[in-house]
C-alpha positions in Angstrom: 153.5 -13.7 22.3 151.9 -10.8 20.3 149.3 -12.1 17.6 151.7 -9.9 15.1 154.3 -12.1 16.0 152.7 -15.2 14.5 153.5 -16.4 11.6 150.3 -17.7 10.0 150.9 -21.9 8.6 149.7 -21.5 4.7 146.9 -23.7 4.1 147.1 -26.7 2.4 145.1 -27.4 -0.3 142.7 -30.5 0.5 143.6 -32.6 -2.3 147.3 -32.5 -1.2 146.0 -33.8 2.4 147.2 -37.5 2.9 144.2 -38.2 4.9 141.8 -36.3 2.2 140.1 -39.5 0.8 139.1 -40.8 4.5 135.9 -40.4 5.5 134.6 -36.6 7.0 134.9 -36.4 10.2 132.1 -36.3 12.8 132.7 -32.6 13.4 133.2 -31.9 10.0 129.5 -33.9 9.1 127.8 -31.9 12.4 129.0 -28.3 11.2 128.3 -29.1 7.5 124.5 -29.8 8.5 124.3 -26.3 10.4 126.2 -24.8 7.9 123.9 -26.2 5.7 120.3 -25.0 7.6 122.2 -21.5 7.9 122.0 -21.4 3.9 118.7 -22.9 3.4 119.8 -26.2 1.4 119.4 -30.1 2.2 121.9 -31.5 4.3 125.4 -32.6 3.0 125.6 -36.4 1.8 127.3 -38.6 4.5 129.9 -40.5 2.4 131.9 -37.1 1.6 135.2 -37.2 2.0 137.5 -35.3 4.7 138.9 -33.2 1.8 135.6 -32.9 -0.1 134.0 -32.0 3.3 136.8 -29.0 4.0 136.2 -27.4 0.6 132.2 -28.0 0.9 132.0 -25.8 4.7 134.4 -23.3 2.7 131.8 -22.9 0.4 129.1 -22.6 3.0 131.1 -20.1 5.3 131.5 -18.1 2.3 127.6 -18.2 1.5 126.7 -17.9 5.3 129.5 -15.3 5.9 130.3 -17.4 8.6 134.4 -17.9 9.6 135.0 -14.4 8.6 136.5 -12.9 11.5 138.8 -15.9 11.9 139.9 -15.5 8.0 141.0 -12.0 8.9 142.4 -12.2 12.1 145.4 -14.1 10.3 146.1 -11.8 7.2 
């Protein structure tokens, strides 16, 4: 199947998720902290939340310009 033929999923905003008030995930803490180093700030807090954690590595990927070839691959 072509990549043109995919029909991107919308994303869903975090604080709709039903697991958004669980703890981040291990993943989510380990690419937070080199997200982190990449911008030059202290490392991320380790009681965030799953949601909390997705819109913090947003704000990161933005800042680092990291995630940006993925973001427009699927426009």
């Amino acid at each position: 199947m072509a990549e043109s033929d995919v029909t991107p999923v919308p994303d869903k905003d975090p604080d709709d998720w039903t697991t958004g008030d669980e703890p981040m995930t291990g993943p989510q803490a380990s690419y937070l902290r080199t997200l982190a180093q990449e911008a030059g700030e202290e490392p991320p807090p380790d009681n965030l939340t799953k949601a909390e954690a997705s819109r913090r590595i947003d704000e990161l990927q933005d800042r680092t310009g990291r995630g940006q070839a993925a973001d427009a691959s699927q426009r």
